[in-house]
N, CA, C and O atoms as a CHARMM CRD file, in Angstrom:
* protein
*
  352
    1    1 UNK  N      0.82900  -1.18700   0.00000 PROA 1      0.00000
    2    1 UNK  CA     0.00000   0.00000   0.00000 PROA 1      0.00000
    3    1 UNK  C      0.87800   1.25700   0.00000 PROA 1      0.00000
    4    1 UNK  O      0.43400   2.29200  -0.49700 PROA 1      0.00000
    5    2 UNK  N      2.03800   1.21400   0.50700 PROA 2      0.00000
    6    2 UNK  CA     2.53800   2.25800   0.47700 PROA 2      0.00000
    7    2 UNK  C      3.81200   2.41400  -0.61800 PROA 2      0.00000
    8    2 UNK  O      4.76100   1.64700  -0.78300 PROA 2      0.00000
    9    3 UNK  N      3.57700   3.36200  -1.13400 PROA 3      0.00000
   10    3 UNK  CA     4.85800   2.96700  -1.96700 PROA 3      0.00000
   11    3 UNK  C      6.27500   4.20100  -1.54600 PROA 3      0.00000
   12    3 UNK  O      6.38400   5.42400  -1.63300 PROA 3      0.00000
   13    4 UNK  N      7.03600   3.25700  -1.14900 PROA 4      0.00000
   14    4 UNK  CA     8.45500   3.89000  -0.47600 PROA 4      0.00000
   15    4 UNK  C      9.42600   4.65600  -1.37800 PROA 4      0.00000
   16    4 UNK  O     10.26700   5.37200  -0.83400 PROA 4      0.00000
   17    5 UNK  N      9.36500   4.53700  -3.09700 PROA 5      0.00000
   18    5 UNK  CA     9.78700   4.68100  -3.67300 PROA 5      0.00000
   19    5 UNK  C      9.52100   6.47400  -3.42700 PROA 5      0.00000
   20    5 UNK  O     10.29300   7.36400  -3.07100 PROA 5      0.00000
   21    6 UNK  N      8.20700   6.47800  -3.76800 PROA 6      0.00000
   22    6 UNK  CA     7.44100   8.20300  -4.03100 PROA 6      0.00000
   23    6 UNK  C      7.68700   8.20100  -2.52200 PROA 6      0.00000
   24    6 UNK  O      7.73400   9.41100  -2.30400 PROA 6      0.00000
   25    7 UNK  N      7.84800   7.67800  -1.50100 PROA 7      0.00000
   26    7 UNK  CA     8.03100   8.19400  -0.02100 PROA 7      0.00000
   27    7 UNK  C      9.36800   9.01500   0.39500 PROA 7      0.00000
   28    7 UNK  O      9.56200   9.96500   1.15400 PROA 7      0.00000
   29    8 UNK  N      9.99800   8.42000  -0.23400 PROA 8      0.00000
   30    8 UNK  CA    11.83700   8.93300   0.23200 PROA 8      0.00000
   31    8 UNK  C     11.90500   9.81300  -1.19600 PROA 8      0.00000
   32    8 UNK  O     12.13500  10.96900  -0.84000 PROA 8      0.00000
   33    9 UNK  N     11.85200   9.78800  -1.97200 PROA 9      0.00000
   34    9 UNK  CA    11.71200  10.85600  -3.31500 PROA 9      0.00000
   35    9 UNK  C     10.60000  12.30600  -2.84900 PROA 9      0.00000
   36    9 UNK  O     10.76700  13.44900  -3.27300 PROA 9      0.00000
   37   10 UNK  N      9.76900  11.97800  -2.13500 PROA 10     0.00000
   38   10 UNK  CA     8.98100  12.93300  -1.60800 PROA 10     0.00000
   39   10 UNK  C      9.58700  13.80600  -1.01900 PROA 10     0.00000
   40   10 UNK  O      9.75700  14.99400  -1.29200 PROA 10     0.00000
   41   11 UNK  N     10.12400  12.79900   0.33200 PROA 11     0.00000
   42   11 UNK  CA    10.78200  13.75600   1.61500 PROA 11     0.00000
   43   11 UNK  C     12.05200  14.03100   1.40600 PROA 11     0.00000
   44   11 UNK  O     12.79400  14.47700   2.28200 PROA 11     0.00000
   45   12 UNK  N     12.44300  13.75100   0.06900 PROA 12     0.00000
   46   12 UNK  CA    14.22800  14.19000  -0.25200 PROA 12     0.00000
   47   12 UNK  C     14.08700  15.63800  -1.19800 PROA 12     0.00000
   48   12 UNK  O     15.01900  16.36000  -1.55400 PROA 12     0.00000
   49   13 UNK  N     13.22100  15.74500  -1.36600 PROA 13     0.00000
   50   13 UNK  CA    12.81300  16.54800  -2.76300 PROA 13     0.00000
   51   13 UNK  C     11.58300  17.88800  -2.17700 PROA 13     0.00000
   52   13 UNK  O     11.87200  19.06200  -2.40600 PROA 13     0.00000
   53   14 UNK  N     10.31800  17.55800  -1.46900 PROA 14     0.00000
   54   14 UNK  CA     9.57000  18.07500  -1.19700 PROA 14     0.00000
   55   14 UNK  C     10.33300  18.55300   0.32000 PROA 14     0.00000
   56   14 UNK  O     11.20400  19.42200   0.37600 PROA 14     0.00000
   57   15 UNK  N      9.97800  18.04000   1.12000 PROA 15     0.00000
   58   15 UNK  CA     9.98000  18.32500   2.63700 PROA 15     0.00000
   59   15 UNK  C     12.18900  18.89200   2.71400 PROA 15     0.00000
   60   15 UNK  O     12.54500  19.98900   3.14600 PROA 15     0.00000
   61   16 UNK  N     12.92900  18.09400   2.32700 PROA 16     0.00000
   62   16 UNK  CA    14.00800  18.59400   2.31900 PROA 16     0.00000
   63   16 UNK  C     14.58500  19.54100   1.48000 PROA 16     0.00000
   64   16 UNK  O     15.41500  20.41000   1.74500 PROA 16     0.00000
   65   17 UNK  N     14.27900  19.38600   0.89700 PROA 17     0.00000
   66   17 UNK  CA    14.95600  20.32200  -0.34300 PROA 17     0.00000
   67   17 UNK  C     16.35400  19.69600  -1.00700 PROA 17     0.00000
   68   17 UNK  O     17.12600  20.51500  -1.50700 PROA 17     0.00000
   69   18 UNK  N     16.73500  18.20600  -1.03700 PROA 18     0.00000
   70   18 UNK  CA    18.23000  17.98500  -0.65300 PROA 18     0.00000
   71   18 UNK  C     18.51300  17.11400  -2.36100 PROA 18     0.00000
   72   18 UNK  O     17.72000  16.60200  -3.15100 PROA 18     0.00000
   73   19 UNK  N     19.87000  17.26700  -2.37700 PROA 19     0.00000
   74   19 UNK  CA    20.15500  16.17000  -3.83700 PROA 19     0.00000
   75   19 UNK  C     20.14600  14.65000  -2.87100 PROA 19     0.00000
   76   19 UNK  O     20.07200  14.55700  -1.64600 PROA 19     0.00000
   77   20 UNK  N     20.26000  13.41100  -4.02200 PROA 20     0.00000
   78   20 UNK  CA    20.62100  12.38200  -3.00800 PROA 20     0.00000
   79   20 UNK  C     21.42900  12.13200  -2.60700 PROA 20     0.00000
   80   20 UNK  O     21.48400  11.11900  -1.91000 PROA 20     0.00000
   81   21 UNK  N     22.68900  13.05300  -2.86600 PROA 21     0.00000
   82   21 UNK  CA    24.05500  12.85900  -2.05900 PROA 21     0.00000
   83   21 UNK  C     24.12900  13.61200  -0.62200 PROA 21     0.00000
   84   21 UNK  O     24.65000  13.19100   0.41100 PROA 21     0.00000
   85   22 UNK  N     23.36500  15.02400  -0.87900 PROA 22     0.00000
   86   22 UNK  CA    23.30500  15.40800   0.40100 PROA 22     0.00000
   87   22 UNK  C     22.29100  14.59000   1.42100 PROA 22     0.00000
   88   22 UNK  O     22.69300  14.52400   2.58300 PROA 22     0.00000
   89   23 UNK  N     21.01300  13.95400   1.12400 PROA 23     0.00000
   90   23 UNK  CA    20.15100  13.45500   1.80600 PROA 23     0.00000
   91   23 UNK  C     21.17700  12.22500   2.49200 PROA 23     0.00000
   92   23 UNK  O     21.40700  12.06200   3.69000 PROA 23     0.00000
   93   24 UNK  N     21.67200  11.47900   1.41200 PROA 24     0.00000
   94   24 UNK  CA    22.01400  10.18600   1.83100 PROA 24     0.00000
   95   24 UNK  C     23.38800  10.11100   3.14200 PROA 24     0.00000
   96   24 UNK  O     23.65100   9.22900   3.95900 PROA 24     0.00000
   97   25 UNK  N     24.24800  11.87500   2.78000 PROA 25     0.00000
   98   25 UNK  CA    24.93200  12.05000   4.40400 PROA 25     0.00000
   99   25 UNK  C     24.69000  12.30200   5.06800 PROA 25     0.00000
  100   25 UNK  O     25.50600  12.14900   5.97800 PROA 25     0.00000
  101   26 UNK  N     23.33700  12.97200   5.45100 PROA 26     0.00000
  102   26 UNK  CA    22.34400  13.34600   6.48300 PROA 26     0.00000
  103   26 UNK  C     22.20100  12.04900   7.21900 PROA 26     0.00000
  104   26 UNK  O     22.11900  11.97900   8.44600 PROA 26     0.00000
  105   27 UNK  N     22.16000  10.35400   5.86600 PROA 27     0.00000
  106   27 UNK  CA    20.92800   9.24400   7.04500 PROA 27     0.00000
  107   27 UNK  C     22.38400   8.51700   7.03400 PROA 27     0.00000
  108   27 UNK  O     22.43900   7.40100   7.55100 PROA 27     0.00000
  109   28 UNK  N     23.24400   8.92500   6.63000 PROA 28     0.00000
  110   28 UNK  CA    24.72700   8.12300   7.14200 PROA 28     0.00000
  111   28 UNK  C     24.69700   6.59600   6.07200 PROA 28     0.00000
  112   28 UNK  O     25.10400   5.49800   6.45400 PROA 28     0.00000
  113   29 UNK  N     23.99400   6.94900   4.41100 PROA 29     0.00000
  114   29 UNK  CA    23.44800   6.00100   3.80900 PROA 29     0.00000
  115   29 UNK  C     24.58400   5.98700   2.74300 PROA 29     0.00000
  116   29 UNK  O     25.40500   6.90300   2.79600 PROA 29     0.00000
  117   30 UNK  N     24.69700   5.10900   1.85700 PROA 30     0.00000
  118   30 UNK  CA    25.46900   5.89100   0.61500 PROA 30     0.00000
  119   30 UNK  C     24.34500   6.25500  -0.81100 PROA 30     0.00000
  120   30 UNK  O     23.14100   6.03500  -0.94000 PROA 30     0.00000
  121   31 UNK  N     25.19700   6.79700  -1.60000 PROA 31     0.00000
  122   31 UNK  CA    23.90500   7.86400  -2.40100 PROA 31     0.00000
  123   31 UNK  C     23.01200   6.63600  -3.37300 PROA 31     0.00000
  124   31 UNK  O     21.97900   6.89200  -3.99100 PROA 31     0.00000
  125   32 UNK  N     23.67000   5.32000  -3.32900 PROA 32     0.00000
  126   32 UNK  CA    23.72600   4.43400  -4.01000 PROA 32     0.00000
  127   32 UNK  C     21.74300   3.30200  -3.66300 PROA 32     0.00000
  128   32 UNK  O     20.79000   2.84900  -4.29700 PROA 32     0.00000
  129   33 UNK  N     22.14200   3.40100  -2.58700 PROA 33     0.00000
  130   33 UNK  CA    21.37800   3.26600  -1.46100 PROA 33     0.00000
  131   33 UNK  C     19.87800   4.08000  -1.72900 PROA 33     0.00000
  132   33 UNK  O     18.80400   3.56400  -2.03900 PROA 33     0.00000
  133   34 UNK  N     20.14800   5.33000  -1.53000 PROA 34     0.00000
  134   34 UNK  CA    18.82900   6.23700  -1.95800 PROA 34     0.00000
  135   34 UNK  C     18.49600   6.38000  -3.55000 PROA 34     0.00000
  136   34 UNK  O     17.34400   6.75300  -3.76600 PROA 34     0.00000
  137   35 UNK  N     19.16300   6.18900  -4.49700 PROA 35     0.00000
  138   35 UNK  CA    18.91600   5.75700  -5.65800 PROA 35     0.00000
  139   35 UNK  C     17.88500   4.52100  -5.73700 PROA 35     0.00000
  140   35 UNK  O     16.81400   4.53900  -6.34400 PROA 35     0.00000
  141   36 UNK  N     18.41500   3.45400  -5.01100 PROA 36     0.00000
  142   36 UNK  CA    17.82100   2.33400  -5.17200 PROA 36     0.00000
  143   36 UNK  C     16.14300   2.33700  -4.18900 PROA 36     0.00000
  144   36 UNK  O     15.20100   1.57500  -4.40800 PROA 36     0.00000
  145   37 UNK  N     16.19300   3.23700  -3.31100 PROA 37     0.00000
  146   37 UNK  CA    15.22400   2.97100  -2.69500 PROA 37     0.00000
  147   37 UNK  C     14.25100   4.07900  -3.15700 PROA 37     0.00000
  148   37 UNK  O     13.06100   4.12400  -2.84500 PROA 37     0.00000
  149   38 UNK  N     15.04200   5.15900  -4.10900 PROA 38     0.00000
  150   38 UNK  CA    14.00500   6.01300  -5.20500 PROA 38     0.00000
  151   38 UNK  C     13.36100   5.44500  -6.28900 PROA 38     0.00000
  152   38 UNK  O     12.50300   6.03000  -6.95000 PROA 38     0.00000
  153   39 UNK  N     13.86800   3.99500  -6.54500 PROA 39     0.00000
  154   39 UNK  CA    13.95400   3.55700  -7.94000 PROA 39     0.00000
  155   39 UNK  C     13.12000   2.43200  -7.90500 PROA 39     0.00000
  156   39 UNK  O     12.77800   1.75800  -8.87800 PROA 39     0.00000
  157   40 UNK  N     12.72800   2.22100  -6.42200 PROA 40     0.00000
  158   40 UNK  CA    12.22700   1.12600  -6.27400 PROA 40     0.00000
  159   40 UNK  C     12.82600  -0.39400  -6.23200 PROA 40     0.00000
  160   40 UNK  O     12.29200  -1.34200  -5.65600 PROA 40     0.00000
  161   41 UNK  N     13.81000  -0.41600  -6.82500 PROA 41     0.00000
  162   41 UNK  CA    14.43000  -1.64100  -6.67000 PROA 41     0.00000
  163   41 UNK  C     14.79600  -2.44300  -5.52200 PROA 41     0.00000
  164   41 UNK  O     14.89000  -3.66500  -5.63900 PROA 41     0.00000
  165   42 UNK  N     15.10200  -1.60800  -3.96200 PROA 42     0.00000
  166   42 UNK  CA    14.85800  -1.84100  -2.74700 PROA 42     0.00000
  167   42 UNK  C     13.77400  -0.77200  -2.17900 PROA 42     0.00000
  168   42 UNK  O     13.51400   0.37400  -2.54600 PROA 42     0.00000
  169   43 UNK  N     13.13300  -1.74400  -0.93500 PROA 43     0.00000
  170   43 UNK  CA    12.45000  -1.20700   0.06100 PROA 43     0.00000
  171   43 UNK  C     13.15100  -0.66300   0.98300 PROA 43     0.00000
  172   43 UNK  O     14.26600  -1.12200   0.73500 PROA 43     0.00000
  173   44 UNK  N     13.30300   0.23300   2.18900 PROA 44     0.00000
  174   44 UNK  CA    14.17300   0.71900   3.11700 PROA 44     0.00000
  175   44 UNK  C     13.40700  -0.51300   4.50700 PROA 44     0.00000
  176   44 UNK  O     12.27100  -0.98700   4.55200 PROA 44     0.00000
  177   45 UNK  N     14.15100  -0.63200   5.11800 PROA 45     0.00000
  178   45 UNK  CA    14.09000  -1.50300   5.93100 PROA 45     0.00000
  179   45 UNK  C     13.12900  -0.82700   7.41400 PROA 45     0.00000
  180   45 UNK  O     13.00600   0.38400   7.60000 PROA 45     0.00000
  181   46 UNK  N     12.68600  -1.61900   8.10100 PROA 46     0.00000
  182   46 UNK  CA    12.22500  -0.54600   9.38800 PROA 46     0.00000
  183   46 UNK  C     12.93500   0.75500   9.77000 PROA 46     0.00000
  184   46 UNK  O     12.68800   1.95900   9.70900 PROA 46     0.00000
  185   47 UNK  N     14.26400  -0.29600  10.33500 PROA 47     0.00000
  186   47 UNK  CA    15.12300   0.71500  10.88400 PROA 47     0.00000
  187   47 UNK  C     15.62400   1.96400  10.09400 PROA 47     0.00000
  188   47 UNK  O     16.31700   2.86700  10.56200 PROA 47     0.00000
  189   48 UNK  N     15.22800   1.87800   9.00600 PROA 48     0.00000
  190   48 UNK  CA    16.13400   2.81800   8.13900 PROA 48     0.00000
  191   48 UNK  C     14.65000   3.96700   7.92100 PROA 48     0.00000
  192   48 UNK  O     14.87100   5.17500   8.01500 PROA 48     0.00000
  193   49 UNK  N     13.70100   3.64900   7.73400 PROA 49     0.00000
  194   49 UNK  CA    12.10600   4.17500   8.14900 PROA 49     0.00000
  195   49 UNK  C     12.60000   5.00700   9.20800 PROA 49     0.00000
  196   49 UNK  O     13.19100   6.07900   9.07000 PROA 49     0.00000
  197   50 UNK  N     12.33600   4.47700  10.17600 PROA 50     0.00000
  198   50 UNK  CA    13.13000   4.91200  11.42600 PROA 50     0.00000
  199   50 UNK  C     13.94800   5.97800  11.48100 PROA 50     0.00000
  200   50 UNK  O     13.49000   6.90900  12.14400 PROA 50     0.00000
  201   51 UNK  N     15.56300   6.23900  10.75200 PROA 51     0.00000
  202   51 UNK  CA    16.09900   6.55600  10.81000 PROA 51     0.00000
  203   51 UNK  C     15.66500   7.92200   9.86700 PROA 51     0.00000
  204   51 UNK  O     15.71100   9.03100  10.40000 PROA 51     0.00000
  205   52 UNK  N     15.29400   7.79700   8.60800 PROA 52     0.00000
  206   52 UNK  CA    14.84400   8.82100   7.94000 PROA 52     0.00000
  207   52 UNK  C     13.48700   9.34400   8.58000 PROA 52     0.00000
  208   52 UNK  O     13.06200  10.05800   7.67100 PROA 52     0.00000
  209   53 UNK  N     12.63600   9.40400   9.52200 PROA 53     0.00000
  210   53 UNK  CA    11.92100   9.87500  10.13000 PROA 53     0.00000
  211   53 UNK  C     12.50600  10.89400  11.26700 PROA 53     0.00000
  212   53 UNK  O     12.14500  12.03900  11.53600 PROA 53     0.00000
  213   54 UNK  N     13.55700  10.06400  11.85400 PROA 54     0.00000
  214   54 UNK  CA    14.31500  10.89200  12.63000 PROA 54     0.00000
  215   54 UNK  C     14.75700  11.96900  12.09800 PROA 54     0.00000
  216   54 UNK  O     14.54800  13.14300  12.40300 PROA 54     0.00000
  217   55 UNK  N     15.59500  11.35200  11.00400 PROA 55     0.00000
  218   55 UNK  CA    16.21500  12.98100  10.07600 PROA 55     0.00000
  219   55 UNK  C     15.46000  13.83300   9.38700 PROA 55     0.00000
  220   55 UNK  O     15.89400  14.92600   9.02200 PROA 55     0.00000
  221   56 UNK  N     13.89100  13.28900   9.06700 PROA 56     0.00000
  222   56 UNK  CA    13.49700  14.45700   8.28000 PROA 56     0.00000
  223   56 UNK  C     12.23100  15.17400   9.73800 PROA 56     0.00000
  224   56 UNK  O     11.49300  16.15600   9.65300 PROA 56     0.00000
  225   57 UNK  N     12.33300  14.66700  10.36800 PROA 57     0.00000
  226   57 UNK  CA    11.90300  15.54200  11.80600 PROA 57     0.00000
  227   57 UNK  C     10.67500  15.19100  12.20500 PROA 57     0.00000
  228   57 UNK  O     10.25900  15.87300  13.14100 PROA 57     0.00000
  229   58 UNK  N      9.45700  13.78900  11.54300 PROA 58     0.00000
  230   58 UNK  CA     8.49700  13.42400  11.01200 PROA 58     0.00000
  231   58 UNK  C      8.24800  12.54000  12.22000 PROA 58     0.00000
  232   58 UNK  O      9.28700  11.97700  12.56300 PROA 58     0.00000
  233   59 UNK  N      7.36800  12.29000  12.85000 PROA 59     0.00000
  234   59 UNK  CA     6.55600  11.02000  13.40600 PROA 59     0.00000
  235   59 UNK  C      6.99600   9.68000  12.25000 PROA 59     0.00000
  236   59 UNK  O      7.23500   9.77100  11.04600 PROA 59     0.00000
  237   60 UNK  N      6.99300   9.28000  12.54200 PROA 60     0.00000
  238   60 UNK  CA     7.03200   7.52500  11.49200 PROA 60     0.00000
  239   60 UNK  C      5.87500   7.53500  11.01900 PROA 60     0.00000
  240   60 UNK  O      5.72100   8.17600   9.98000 PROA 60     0.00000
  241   61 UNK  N      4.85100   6.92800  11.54000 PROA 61     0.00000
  242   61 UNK  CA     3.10000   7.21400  11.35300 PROA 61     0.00000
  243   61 UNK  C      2.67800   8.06900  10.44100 PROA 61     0.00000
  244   61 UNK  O      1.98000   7.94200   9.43500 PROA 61     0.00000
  245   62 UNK  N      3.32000   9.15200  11.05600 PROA 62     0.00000
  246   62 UNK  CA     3.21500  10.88200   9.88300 PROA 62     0.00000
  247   62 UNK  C      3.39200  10.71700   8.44400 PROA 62     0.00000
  248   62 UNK  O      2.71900  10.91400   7.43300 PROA 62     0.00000
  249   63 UNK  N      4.73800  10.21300   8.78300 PROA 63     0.00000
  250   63 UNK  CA     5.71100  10.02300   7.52300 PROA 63     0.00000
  251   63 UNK  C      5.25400   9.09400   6.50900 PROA 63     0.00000
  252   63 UNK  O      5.46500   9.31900   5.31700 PROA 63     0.00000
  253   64 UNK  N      4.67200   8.11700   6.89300 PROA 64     0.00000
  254   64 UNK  CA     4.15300   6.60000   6.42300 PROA 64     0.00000
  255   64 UNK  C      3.16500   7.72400   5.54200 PROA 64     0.00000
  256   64 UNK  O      3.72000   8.05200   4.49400 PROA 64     0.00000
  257   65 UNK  N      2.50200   8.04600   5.64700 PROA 65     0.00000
  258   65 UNK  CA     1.09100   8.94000   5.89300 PROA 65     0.00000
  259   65 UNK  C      1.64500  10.09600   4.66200 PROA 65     0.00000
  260   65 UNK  O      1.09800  10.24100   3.56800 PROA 65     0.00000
  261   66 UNK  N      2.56100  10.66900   5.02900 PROA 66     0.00000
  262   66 UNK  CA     3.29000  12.03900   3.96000 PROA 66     0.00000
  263   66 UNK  C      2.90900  11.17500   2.72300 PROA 66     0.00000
  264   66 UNK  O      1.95200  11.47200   2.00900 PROA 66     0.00000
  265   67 UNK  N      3.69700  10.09600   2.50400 PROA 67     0.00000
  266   67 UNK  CA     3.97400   9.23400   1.42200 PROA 67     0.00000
  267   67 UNK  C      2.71400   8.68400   0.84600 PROA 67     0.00000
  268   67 UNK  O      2.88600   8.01500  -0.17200 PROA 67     0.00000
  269   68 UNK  N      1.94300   8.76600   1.10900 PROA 68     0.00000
  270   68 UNK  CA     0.63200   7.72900   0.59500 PROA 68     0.00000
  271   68 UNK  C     -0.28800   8.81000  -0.35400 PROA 68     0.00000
  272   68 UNK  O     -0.24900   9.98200   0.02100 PROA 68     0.00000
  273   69 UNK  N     -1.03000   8.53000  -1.43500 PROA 69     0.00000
  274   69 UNK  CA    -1.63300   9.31800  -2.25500 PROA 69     0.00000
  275   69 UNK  C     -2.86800   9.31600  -1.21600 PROA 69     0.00000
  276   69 UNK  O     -3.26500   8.47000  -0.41500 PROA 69     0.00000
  277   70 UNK  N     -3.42400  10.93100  -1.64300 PROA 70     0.00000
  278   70 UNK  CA    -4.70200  11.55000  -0.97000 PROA 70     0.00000
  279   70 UNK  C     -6.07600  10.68200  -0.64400 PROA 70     0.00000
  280   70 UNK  O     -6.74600  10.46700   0.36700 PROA 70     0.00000
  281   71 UNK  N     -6.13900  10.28700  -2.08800 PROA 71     0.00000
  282   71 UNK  CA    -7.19700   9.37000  -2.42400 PROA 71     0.00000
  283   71 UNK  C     -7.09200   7.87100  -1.79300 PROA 71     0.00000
  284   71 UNK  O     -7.98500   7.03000  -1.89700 PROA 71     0.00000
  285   72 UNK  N     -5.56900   7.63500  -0.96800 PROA 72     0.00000
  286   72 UNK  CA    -5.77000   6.51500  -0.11500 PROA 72     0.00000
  287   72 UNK  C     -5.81700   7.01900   1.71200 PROA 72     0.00000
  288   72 UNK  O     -6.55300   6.64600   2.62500 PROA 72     0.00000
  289   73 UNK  N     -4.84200   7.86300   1.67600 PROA 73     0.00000
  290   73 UNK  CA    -4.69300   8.30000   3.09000 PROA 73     0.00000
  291   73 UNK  C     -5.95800   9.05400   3.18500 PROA 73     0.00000
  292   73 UNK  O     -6.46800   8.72100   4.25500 PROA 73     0.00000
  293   74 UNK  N     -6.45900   9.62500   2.78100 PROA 74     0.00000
  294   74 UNK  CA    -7.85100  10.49700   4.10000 PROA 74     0.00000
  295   74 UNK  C     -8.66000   9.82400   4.16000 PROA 74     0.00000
  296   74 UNK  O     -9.23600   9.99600   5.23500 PROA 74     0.00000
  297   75 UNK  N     -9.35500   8.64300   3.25900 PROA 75     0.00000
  298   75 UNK  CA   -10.24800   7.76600   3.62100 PROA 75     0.00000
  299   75 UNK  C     -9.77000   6.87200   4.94600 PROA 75     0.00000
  300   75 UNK  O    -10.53200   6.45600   5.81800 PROA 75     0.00000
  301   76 UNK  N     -8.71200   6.72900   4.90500 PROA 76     0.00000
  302   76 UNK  CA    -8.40100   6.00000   5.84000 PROA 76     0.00000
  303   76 UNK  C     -8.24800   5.87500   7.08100 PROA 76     0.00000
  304   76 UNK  O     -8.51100   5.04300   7.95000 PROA 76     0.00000
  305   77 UNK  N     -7.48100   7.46900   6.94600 PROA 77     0.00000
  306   77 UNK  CA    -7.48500   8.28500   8.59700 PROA 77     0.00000
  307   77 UNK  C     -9.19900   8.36200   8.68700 PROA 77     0.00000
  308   77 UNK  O     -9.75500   7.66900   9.54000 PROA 77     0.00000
  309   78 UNK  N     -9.79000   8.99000   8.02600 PROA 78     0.00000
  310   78 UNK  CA   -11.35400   9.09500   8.39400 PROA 78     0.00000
  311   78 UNK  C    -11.86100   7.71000   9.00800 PROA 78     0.00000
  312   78 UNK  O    -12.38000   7.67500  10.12400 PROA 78     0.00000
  313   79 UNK  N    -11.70300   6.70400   8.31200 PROA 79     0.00000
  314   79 UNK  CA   -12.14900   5.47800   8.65500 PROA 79     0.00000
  315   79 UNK  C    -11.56600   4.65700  10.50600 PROA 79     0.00000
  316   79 UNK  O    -11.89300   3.84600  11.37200 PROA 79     0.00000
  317   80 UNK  N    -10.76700   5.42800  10.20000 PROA 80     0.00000
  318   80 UNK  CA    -9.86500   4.94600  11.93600 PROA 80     0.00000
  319   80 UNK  C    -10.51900   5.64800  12.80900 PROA 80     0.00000
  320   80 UNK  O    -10.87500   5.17400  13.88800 PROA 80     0.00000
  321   81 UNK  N    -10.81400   7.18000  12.34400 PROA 81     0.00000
  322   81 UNK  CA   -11.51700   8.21500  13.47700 PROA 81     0.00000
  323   81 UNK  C    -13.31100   7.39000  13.75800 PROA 81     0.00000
  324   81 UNK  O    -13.80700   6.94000  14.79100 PROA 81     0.00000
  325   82 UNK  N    -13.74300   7.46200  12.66200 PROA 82     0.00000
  326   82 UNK  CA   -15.28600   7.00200  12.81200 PROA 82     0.00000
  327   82 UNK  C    -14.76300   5.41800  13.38500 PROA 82     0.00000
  328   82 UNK  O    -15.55300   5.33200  14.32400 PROA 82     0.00000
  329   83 UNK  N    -14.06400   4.29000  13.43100 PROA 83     0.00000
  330   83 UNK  CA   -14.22600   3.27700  13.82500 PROA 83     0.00000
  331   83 UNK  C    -13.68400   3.40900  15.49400 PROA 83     0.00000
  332   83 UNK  O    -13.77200   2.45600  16.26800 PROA 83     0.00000
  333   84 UNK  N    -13.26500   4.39800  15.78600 PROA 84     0.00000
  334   84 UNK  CA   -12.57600   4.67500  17.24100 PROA 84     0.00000
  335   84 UNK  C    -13.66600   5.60900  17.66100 PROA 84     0.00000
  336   84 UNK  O    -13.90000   5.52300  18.86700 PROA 84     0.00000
  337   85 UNK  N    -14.30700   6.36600  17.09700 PROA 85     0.00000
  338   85 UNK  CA   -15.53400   7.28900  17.82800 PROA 85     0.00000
  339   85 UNK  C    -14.17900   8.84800  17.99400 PROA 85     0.00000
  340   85 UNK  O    -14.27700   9.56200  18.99200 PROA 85     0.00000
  341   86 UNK  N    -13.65600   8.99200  17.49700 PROA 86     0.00000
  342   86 UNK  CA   -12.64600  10.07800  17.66300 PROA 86     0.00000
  343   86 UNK  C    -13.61700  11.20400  16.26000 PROA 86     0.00000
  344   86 UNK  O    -13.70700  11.00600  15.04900 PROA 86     0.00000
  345   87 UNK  N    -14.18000  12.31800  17.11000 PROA 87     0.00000
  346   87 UNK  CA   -14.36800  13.07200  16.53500 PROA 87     0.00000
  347   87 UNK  C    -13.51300  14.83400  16.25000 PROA 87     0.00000
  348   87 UNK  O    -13.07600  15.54000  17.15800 PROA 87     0.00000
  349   88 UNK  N    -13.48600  15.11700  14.98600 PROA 88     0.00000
  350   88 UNK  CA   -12.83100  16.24700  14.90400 PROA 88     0.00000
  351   88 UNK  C    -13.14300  17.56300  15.02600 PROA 88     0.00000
  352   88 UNK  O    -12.27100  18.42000  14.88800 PROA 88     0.00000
């Protein structure tokens, strides 16, 4: 459901402002690394979720959430609020 590819391309590009060489010395990654996980060819691992949440200043949850198209994330958050009784 989520696609990590447009997630780390998002927050390297949108939310950072950074090339992938600068992003990738920020997460202590090599640039090789964020290529591949722009490109889709790898997924980033928890910890590395993790770690780029830390660096881009984001909740994890949040972040998961940044990354997801409109048309999937607000139905969804909506659907958690009405199934929890959490009104806004």
């Amino acid at each position: 459901m989520i696609n990590y590819a447009y997630l780390i391309y998002k927050l390297r590009t949108v939310k950072m402002n950074q090339t992938q060489a600068v992003f990738a010395q920020g997460l202590e990654k090599r640039t090789s690394m964020i290529s591949m996980w722009e490109n889709g060819v790898k997924n980033p691992s928890r910890e590395s979720l993790e770690e780029v949440a830390a660096y881009v200043k984001m909740p994890l949850p949040m972040m998961l959430l940044y990354g997801m198209d409109d048309s999937v994330a607000v139905p969804m958050v909506k659907k958690y609020f009405q199934e929890q009784n959490i009104k806004l």
